[in-house]
C-alpha positions in Angstrom: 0.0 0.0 0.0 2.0 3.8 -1.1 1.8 6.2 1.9 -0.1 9.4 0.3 -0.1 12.0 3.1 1.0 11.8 6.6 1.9 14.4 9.6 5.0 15.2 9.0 5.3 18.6 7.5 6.0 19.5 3.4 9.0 21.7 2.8 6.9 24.6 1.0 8.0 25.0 -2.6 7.9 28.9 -2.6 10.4 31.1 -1.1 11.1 30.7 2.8 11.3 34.2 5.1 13.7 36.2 4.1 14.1 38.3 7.4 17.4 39.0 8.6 17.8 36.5 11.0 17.0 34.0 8.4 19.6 35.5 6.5 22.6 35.2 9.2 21.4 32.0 10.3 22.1 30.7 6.3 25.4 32.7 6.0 26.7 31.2 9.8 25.9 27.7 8.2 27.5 28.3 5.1 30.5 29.5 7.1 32.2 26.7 8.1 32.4 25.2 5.1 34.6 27.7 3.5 36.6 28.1 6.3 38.0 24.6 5.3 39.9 27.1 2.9 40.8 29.6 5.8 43.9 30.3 3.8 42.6 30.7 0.8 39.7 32.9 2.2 42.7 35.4 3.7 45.0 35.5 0.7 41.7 36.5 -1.3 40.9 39.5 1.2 44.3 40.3 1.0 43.9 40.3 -2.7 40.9 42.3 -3.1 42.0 45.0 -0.3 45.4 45.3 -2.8 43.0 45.7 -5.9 41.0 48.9 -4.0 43.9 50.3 -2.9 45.2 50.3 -6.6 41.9 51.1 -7.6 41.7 54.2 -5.6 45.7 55.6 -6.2 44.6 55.5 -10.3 42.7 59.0 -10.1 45.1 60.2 -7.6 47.8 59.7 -10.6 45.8 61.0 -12.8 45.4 64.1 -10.7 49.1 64.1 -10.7 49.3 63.9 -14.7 47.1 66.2 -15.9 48.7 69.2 -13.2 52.1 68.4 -14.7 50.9 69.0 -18.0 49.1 72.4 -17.2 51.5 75.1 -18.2 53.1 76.9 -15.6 51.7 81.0 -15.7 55.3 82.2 -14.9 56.8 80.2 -17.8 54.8 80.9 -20.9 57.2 79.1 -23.3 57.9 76.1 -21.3 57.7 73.0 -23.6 54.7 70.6 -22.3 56.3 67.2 -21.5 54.7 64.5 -20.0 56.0 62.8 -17.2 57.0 59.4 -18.2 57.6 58.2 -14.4 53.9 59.1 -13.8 52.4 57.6 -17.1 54.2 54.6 -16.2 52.9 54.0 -12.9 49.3 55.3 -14.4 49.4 51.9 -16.3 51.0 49.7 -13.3 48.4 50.9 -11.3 45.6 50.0 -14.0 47.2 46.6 -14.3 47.5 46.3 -11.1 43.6 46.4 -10.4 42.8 43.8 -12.9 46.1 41.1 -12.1 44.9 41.8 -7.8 41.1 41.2 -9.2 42.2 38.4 -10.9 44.6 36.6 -8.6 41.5 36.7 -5.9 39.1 34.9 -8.6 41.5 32.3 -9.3 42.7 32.3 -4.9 39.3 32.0 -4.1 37.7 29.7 -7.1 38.9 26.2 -5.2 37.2 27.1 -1.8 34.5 28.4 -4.0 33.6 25.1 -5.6 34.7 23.1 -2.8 32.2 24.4 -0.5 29.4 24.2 -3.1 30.8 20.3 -4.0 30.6 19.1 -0.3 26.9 20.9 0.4 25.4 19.6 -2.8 27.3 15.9 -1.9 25.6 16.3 1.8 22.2 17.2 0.9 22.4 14.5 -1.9 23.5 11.7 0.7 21.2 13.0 3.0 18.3 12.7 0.8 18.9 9.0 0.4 18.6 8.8 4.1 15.4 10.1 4.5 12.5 7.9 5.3 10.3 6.5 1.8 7.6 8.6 3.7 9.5 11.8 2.9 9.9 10.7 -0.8 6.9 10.0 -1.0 5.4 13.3 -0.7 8.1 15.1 -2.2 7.2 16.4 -5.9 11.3 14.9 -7.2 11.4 18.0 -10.2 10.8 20.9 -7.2 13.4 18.7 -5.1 16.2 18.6 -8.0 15.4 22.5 -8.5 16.2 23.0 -4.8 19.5 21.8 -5.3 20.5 23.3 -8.4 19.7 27.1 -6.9 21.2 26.0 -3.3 24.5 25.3 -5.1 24.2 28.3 -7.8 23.8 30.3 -4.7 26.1 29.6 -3.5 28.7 30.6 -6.0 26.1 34.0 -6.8 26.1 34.5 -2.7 30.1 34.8 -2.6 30.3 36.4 -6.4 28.4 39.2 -5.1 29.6 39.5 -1.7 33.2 38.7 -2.2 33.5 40.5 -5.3 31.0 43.1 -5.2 29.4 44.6 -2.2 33.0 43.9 0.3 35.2 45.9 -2.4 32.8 48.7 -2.6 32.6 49.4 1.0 36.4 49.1 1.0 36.5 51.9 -2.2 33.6 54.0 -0.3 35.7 54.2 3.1 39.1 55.1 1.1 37.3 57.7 -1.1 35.6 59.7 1.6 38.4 59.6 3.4 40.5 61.2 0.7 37.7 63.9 -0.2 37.9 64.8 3.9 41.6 65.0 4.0 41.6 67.0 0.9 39.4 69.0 0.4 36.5 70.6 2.5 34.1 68.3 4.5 31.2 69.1 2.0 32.8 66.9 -0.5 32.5 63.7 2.1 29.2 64.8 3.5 27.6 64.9 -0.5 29.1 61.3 -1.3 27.9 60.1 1.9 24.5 61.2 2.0 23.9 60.3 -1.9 25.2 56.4 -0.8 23.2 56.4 1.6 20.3 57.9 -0.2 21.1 55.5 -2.9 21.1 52.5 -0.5 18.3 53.2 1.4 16.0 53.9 -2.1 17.4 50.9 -3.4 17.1 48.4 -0.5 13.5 49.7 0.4 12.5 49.5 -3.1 13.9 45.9 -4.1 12.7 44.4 -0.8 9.2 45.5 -2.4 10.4 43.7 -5.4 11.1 40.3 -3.9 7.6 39.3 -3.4 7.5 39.3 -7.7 10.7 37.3 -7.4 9.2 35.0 -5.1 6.4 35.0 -7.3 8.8 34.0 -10.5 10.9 31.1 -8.1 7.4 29.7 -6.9 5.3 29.7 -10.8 8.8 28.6 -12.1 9.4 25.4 -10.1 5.4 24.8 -10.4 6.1 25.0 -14.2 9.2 22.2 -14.0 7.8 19.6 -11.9 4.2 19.9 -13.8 6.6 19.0 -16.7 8.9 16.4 -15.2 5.7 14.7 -13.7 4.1 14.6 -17.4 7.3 13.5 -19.3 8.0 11.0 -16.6 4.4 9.2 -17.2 4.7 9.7 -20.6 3.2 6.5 -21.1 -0.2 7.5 -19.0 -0.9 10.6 -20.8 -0.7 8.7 -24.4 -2.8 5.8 -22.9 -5.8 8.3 -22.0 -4.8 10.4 -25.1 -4.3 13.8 -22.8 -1.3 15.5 -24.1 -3.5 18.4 -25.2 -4.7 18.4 -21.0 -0.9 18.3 -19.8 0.0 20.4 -22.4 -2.6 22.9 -21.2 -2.0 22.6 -17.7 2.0 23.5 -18.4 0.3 26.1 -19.9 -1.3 27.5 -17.0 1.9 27.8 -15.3 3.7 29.4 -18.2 1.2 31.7 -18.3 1.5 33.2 -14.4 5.2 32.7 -14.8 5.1 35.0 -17.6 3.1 37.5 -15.5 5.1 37.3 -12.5 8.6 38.4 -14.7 6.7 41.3 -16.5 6.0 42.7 -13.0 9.7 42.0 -11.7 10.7 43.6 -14.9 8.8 46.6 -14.1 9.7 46.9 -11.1 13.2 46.1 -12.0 12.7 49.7 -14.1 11.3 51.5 -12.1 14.4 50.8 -9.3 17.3 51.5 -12.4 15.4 55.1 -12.8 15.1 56.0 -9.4 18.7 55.1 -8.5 19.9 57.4 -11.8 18.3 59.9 -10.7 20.3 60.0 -7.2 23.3 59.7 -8.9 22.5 62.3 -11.4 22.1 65.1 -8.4 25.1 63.9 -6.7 27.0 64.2 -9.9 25.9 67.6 -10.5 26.6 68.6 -7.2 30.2 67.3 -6.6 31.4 68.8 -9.9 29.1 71.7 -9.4 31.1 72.4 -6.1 34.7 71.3 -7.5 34.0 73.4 -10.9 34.0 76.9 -8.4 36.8 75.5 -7.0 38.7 75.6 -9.9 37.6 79.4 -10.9 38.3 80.3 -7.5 42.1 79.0 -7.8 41.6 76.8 -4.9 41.5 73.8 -6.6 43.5 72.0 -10.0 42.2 71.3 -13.1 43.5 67.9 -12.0 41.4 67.6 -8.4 38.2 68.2 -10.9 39.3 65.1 -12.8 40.6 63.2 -9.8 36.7 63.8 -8.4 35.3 62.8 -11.4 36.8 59.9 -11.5 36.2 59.3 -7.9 32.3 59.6 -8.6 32.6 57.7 -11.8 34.2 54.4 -9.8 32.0 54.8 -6.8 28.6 54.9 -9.1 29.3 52.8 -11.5 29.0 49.3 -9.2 26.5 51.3 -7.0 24.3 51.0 -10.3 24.0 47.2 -10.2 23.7 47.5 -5.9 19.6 46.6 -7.1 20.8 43.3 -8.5 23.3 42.7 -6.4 21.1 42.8 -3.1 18.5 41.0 -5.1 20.8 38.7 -5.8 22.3 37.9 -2.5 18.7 37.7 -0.9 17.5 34.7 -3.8 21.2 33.4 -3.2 20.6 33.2 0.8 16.7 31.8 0.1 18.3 29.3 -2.1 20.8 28.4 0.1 18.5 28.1 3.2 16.0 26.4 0.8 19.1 23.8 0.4 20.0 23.7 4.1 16.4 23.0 5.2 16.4 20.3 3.0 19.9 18.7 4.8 18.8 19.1 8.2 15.7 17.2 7.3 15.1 15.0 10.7 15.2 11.3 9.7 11.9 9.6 11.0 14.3 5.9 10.5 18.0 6.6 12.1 20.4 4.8 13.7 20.2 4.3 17.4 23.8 5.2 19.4 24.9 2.3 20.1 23.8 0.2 16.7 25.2 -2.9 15.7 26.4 -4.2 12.4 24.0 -7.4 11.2 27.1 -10.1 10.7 25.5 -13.3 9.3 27.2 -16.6 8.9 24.2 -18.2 8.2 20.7 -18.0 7.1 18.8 -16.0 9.4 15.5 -16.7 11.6 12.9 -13.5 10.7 10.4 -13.1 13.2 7.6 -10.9 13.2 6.4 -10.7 16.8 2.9 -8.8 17.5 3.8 -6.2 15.0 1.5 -3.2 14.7 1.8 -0.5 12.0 0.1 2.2 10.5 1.3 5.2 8.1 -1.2 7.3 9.8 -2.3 7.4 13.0 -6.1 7.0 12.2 -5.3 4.5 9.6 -3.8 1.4 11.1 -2.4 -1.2 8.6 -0.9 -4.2 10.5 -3.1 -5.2 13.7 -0.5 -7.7 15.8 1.0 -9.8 13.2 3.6 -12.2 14.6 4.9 -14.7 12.2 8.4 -16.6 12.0 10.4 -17.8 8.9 12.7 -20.0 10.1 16.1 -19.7 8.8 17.0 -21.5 5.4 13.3 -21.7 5.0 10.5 -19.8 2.5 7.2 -18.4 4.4 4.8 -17.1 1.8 1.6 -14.1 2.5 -1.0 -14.2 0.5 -4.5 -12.2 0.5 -6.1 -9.8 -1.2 -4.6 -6.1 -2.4 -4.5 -3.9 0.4 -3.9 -6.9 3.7 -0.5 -5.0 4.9 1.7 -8.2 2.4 3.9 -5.2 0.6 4.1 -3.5 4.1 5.7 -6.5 5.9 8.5 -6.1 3.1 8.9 -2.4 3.6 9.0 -2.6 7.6 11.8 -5.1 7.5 14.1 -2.9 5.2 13.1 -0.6 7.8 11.5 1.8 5.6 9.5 2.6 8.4 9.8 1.7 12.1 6.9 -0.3 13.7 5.2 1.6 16.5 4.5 -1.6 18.1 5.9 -4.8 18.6 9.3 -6.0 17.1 10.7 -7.4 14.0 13.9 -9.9 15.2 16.7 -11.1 12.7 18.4 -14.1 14.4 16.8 -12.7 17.4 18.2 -9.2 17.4 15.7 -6.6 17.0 16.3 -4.7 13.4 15.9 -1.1 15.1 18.8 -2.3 17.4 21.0 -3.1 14.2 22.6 -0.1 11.4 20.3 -0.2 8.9 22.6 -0.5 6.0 24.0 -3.9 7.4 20.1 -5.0 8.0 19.6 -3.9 3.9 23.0 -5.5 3.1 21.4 -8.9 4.0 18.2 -8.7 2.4 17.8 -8.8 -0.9 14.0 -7.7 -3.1 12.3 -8.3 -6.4 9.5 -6.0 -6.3 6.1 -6.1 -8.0 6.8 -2.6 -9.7 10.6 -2.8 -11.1 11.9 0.8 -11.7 15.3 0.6 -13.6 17.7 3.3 -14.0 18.1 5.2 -17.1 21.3 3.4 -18.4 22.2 0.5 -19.6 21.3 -3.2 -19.0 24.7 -4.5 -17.8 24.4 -1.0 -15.5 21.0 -2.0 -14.3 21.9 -5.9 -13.4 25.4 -5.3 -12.1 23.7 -2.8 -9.8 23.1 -5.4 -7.4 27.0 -5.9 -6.7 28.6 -3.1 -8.2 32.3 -5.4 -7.6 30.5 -8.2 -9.9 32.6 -9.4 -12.9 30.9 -9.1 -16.4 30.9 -13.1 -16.0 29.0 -12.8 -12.6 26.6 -10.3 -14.4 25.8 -12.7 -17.5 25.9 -15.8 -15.2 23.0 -13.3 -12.7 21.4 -13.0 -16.4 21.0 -16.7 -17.7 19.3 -17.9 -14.1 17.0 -15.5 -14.5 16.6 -16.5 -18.4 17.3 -12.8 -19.5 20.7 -13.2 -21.4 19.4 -14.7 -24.7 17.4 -11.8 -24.8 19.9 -9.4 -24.1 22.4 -11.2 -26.2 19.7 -11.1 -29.4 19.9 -7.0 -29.2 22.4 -5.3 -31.4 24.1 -3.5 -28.4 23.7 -6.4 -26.1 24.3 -5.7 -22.7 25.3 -2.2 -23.3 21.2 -1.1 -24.2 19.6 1.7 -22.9 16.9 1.0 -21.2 15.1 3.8 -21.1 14.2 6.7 -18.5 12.5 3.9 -15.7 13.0 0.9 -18.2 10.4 2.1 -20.4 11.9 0.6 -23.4 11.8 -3.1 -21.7 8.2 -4.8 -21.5 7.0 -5.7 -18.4 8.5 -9.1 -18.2 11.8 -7.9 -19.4 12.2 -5.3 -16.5 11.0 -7.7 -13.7 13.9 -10.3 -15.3 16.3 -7.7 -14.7 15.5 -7.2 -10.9 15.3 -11.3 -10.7 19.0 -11.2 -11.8 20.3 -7.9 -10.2 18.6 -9.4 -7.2 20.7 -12.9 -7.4 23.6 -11.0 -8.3 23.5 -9.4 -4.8 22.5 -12.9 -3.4 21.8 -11.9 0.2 20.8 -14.5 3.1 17.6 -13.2 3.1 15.3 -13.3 -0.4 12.3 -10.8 -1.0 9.9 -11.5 -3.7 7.1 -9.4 -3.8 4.9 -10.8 -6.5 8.2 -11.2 -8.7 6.9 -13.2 -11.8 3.8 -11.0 -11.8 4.6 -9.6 -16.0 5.8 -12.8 -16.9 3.6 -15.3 -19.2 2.9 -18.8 -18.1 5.8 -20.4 -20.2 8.7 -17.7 -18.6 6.9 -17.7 -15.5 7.3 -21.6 -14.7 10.8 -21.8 -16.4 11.8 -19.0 -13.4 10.2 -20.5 -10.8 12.5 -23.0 -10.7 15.5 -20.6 -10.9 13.7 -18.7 -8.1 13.5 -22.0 -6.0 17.2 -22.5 -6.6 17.8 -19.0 -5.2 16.1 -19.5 -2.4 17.5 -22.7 -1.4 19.4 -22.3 1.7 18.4 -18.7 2.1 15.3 -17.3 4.4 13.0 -16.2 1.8 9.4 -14.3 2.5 7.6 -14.6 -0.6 4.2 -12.2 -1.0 2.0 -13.5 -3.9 -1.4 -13.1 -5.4 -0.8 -16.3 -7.7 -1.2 -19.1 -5.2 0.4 -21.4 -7.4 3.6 -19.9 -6.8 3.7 -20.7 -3.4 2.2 -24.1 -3.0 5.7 -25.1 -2.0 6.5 -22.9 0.7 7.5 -24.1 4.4 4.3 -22.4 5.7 1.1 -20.2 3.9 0.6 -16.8 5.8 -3.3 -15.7 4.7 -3.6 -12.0 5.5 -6.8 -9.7 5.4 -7.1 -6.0 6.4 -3.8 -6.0 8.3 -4.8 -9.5 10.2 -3.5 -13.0 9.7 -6.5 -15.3 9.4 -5.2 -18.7 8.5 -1.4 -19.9 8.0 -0.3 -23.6 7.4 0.9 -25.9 4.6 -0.8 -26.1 1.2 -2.5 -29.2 1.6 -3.4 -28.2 5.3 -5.2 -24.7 4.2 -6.7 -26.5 0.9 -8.0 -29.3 3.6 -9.5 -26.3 6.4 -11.4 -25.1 3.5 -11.6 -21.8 4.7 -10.4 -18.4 2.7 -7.1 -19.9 1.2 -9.0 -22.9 -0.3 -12.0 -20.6 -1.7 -8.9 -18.4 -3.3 -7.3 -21.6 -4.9 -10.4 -23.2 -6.1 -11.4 -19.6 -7.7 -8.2 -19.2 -9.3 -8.2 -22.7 -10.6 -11.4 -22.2 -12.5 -10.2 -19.2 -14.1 -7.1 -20.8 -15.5 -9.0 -23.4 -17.0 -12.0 -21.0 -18.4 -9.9 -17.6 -18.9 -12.6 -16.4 -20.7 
């Protein structure tokens, strides 16, 4: 039975708070990760600190240039020559800006990457370790696009930090400084209150702003997963012949993304004039101001240019501050996005003191007075206790919906029981590390999803360290490698996005052999010959009774004729066990087991 909703909380696919706490608490987790690079970190500040500095002596030079070539009043004839000392260290200091810039990039790139490799790699482990409940729930296209922004955010996040808003604050101190030292206090005050006119209009009005860019994120990764979802059933939507349906419901999404990024776009223009406009006045006022201190012979012609210039280099990254804080603030809701995602409690984990499963031989399984449900008002399992003795096969059979699949799922400790136990040569599984209980047991589902490679890939994926003999030998037992063999690329086919290019029976072949590849003490098959025909169906049976020789096999089945052989008959109905035993002893109880095999006889012989 699939879990479709439960109590545990969704991670929302729209954009999480962006207050300022928020904010600091995603930058103080980012933090240690790139202080692995601490080194790194402090020879890129020391980088960009040398690029400002460099950055702020080129006007000063070019102060120095254009007095030297003013001509002198007491020396009319003097021939102009340009100082060649001062040209010279014009262009070192111009090449200095870019090699500092540059050497920061490249100082910086590793710890850059590194951090965004080892969060991505987390999250991505993590992920695997949450329960199937979580999974379950979550939409896998709005998941993958969480991932992809958290690690683009990262990079963007230190881009425009590092690069940007750090180097500016640096240039701004420097500047007014040299205004104030210079020249009057007017020239500081002006600067200071058009920044901080400037910053104020532009982190007012882009705060506005975000709830349009939330808008775009949310109607954007509504648009993805409604196409991801589609192309994945591909199969569905052609069977019901609803491709114009999907294609209109994409539609719908397109349609209110495409509204959402006019109205950030407006916005977006509405912010570039208003900052323009602050700069404009400033402009005008500096060199207003610095213009009537040339007449007045107080100032050079050369302080007008060094101001200039000052303005110019102070304004002209202050015209992308809009983005930039934009920017940063999707960056850090990206990033938290991603970190909410990592510290994701697992509902199944590891108890302190949990011991590896070590098996020398098969294994006793023991259900004992198990209770279950994936809701609390919907109970599945009401006290089942059943035993398959070791080296033995116990098979549950009923109708859809008893609790068989759940059994399976509660003993690879999908989920945890919230009563009773589940023992594995007596030790109780939520005692034992989970991937030493998985290790052991090994499944053939009723529903075989196969990776989107190819078929060697998708068998040797149940002992990666197999040989290519072990894989073809896994093949033949489960009568898939004439098949294969027959293809023109042989084992190196594609399968297919989910094994959508193999029929049923082919894909449920492949998990039969990936499954004996992996050959595990304990043997899971849940309904596995269920897309085979008769012919394929019988021939396998005996390869499946091979496999299972030895081994502690649970088999759940609808086809009672599959299990006539088993050690005991488990007969399950609405989560209760109502009749186990033998073949022969249910078929002589006559009770529900013997109505089942007497209705499924008939139909065999009169399938129409």
């Amino acid at each position: 039975m699939r879990h479709t909703g439960s109590s545990y909380p969704r991670i929302p696919t729209q954009s999480v708070s962006l207050d300022s706490e928020s904010d600091w608490g995603t930058l103080k987790r980012l933090f240690p990760y790139l202080w692995e690079y601490k080194w790194r970190v402090l020879a890129a500040l020391s980088f960009m600190v040398g690029a400002k500095l460099a950055n702020v002596g080129v006007p000063l030079l070019l102060k120095d240039l254009i007095d030297s070539m003013t001509p002198q009043p007491t020396v009319a004839d003097a021939v102009l020559v340009v100082p060649v000392a001062l040209l010279m260290a014009y262009g070192l200091l111009r090449l200095s800006v870019s090699a500092f810039t540059e050497l920061r990039e490249l100082v910086f790139a590793e710890a850059t990457q590194g951090a965004a490799r080892k969060i991505a790699l987390q999250t991505f482990e993590h992920l695997h370790q949450l329960s199937l409940r979580f999974h379950l729930e979550r939409q896998t296209g709005g998941m993958s696009r969480d991932i992809e922004r958290g690690v683009r955010g990262i990079e963007s996040l230190i881009a425009y930090s590092l690069y940007s808003i750090v180097p500016t604050l640096i240039e701004v101190v420097l500047v007014l400084t040299i205004l104030g030292v210079k020249f009057d206090k007017w020239y500081a005050i002006i600067t200071l209150a058009a920044l901080a006119s400037y910053i104020y209009f532009t982190v007012t009005v882009t705060e506005w702003r975000t709830q349009f860019r939330k808008q775009v994120n949310e109607f954007d990764s509504s648009a993805h997963t409604r196409a991801i979802d589609s192309l994945l059933n591909y199969e569905t939507v052609k069977y019901f012949g609803n491709e114009a349906f999907e294609a209109k419901r994409y539609d719908v999404n397109l349609d209110k993304l495409r509204k959402a990024r006019i109205k950030a776009q407006n916005s977006l223009s509405a912010l570039n004039i208003g900052q323009q406009v602050i700069i404009a006045v400033a402009l005008v006022g500096m060199l207003w101001r610095a213009t009537q201190g040339v007449v007045d012979g107080r100032m050079t012609l050369g302080d007008l240019v060094m101001i200039n210039a000052f303005m110019i280099q102070l304004y002209i990254p202050l015209n992308f501050l809009g983005v930039i804080y934009r920017e940063i603030k999707q960056s850090l809701t990206d990033l938290e996005r991603m970190f909410d995602l990592l510290e994701k409690e697992r509902e199944v984990a590891d108890v302190l003191a949990a011991k590896p499963l070590q098996l020398q031989q098969p294994p006793e399984v023991r259900f004992d007075n198990v209770f279950f449900a994936y809701e609390p008002d919907r109970p599945i399992l009401h006290g089942i206790s059943l035993t398959i003795p070791a080296g033995k096969t116990v098979a549950v059979v009923g109708p859809s919906g008893s609790g068989k699949s759940t059994l399976a799922r509660l003993l690879f400790r999908f989920y945890d029981v919230q009563q009773g136990g589940i023992y594995i040569d007596g030790l109780e599984i939520r005692q034992l590390t989970q991937d030493s209980v998985r290790a052991a047991i090994g499944i053939v589902p009723q529903d075989t999803v196969l990776f989107n490679d190819t078929v060697y890939y998708n068998i040797a994926y149940g002992n990666t360290q197999a040989s290519k003999a072990q894989v073809e030998e896994a093949a033949r037992a489960a009568r898939i490698h004439g098949f294969i063999a027959s293809t023109p690329q042989g084992y190196e086919t594609m399968v297919g996005e989910r094994g959508l290019k193999l029929s049923g029976g082919e894909k449920q072949r492949v998990a039969i052999a990936r499954t004996l590849l992996k050959n595990p003490a304990i043997l899971i098959f849940d309904e596995a010959t269920s897309a085979l025909d008769s012919t394929n169906e019988r021939a396998i049976q005996a390869e499946l009774r091979d496999a299972a020789h030895n081994k502690t096999t649970l088999v759940i089945a609808h086809r009672l004729s599959t299990v006539v052989d088993a050690h005991e008959i488990v007969v399950m109905d609405a989560g209760r066990v109502i009749e186990r035993g033998t073949h022969q002893q249910l078929l002589a109880a006559d009770g529900r087991y013997a109505h089942m095999w007497s209705l499924q006889q008939s139909q065999e012989e009169d399938p129409a």
